[in-house]
Steps between C-alpha positions, in 0.01 A plus 500: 500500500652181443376117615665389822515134674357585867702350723399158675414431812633230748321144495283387773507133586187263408341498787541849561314557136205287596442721830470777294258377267296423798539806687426677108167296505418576824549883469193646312323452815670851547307619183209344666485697797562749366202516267267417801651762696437714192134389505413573827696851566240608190113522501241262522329596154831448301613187676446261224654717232788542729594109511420447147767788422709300669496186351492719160794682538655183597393332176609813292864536639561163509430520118662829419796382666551139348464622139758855556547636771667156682766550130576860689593345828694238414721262759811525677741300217286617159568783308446863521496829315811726674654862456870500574634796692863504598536156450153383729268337352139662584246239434174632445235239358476152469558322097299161614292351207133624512197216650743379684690321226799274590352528853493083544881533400614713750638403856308405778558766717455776224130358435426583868642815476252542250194374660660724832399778258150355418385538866699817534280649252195379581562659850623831326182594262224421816678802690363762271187335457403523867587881512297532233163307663169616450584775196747290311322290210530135453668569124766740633635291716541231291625783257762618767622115560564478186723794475715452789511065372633676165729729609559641845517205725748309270775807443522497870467148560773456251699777683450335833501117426568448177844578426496910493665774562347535891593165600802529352630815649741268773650360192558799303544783795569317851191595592427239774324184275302748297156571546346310771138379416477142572112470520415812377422804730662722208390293203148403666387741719649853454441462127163399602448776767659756196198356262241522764580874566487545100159353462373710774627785336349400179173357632425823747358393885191364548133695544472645774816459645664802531172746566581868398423576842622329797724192521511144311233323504538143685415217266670209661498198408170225503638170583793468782498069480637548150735758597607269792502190330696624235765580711534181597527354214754735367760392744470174428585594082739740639712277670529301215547765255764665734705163577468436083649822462787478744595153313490695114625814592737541752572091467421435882585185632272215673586601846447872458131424351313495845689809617321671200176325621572641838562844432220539240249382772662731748501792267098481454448411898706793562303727275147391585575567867661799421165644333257328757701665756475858297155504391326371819761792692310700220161396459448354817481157353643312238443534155458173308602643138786722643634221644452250187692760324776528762548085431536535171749815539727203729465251244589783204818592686579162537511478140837630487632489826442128619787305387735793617430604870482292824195417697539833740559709200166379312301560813599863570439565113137333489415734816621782284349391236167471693523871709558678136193323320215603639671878518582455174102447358391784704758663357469461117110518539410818705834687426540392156160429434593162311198240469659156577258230635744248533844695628665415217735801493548486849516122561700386195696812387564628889548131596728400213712798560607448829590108412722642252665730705503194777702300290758767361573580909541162641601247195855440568633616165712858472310723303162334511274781611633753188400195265146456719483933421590494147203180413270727721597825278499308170123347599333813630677756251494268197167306496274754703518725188471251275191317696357889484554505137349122375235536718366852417536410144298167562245720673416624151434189345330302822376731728609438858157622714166374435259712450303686833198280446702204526700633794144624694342111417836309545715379252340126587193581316638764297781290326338116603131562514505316872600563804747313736234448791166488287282419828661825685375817460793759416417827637528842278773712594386840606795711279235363213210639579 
């Protein structure tokens, strides 16, 4: 392994790098909703805990990252750690200076790649978290943000963004432009729909949810206005964090930004109309959290896809995007018997899948769609084993699920010693009796 330069990236005029520092500002509204949709797809006695697990793996990443694991990702024009095979270089890691040292000296552009990666991850480490709600203490979250900040978010961001081997597969193999994750449905979401699925494993359902006899228990979830109203306000973060990515990543001009704007709105209409459509066909009437989840699927796939296809193309994908969803939950939670309050697996892994594979069949580069199936293999076969691996052996040091007395009382109490609605009165489940 030898040091490499990573290879630079074109310039973007001034005023195209002052829209992106406003779009960057603008985007953790997408982290936002996301933690209020969180919130409300979980229970009313573990409400509280659920925000302030938010904001705290927030704070913890954001930490974890700026003193390391930002030195692992790097930036496109830095240097990284390569193999050489056959005369390609293979870059692996990132060699940046750790706390962000030298950071004030870099370029422009490269410091917004870097704060790019700062919302990225914040968005990243609250997937797991809300597949692991009401079982999954306050300490092991902030335990498992700190892991992925560390380690597993910046080997792949670096892969993806910062100079690496996946975005660099067009340069080194003719593989379309390499790996295309411009906003992050690979990066973000299927990593994050990979780590949700490992801390369910770890973790174990929750009480009373798959009875020995019969089928799962419902346990949906206790407040629909924050589910709703977080969807709202992750479009607005979305569009920003999309139309910031199309400018870093696939260098997208001024006039092709409200395309992207366009299509990512059209991808989550398409969806959520999509799932009304299916669950009221199925139900009888609409579900609101189905459907919530069928948005966010749209806006996932739009992730990738956006800045690629046309307006007809991102419309027919959302409503695919939005008939597979809610199939896709039943699926993984009576078939497979998974435990996932929020959707994460089905919503950000399902969703960020089929962006990928959007992109690799309609970008207009030859070879694109091997590139988009070689980041997808490298993702799921490289960092689902070793998400499986860091977070069983974390497990042993900070155990994942609180303890059944905390899980019968609510992890509100249990972990805060109050409740999130003090002048309610939260009803006992009957599995705990």
């Amino acid at each position: 392994m030898t040091t490499s330069p990573v290879a630079a990236v074109p310039g973007m005029t001034d005023a195209a790098l002052v829209l992106c520092l406003v779009l960057l500002l603008v985007s953790p509204l997408s982290v936002a909703g996301v933690a209020l949709i969180n919130a409300g797809l979980g229970r009313s006695r573990s409400a509280a805990q659920a925000l302030l697990g938010n904001l705290a793996i927030i704070a913890v990443s954001a930490i974890v990252f700026a003193v390391a694991g930002a030195s692992l990702t790097g930036f496109a024009g830095g240097t990284g750690l390569a193999f050489h095979v056959a005369g390609k270089p293979w870059n692996w890691v990132g060699g940046s200076p750790l706390l962000l040292g030298g950071l004030a000296g870099t370029p422009l552009q490269s410091q917004l790649g870097l704060l790019f990666a700062f919302v990225a991850l914040s968005l990243v480490t609250l997937i797991p978290w809300g597949s692991g709600a009401d079982r999954l203490r306050l300490h092991a979250g902030a335990a498992i943000a700190a892991v992925m900040a560390l380690l597993v978010f910046p080997l792949l961001a670096h892969w993806v963004w910062g100079g690496g081997w996946l975005g660099q597969l067009g340069v080194n193999f003719s593989l379309g432009a390499g790996f295309l994750d411009p906003a992050g449905a690979g990066t973000i979401h299927l990593m994050g729909g990979l780590s949700a699925l490992t801390v369910i494993w770890v973790a174990g359902p929750r009480r009373g949810k798959f009875p020995k006899e019969g089928f799962a228990t419902a346990m949906p979830g206790h407040n629909a206005a924050y589910i709703l109203f977080g969807c709202m306000v992750t479009l607005v973060g979305w569009l920003a964090f999309n139309l910031a990515g199309a400018m870093l990543w696939v260098h997208a001009s001024l006039a092709a930004l409200p395309v992207t704007a366009i299509n990512t709105l059209l991808l989550a209409s398409g969806s959520l109309c999509a799932t009304y459509t299916v669950t009221r066909i199925r139900f009888g009437k609409p579900d609101a959290s189905l459907c919530a989840n069928g948005w966010l699927t749209g806006l996932v796939a739009s992730s990738a896809c956006a800045a690629v296809v046309t307006p007809g193309v991102a419309l027919t994908v959302g409503v695919i995007a939005g008939i597979c969803t809610p199939l896709l939950v039943e699926f993984l939670e009576l078939a497979v018997t998974i435990d996932d309050p929020s959707g994460a697996i089905a919503v950000h892994a399902g969703g960020g899948l089929l962006g990928l594979l959007t992109a690799g069949l309609f970008a207009p580069q030859p070879g694109q769609l091997v590139a988009q199936m070689v980041g997808i293999g490298a993702i799921v076969g490289l960092m689902l084993p070793l998400l499986y691996v860091l977070f069983r052996a974390l497990d042993r040091f900070v155990p994942f699920r609180v303890e059944p007395d905390g899980e019968r009382i609510g992890m509100d109490l249990h972990e805060l010693g109050g409740g999130a609605y003090p002048e309610f009165v939260i009803h006992r489940d009957e599995s705990y009796r």
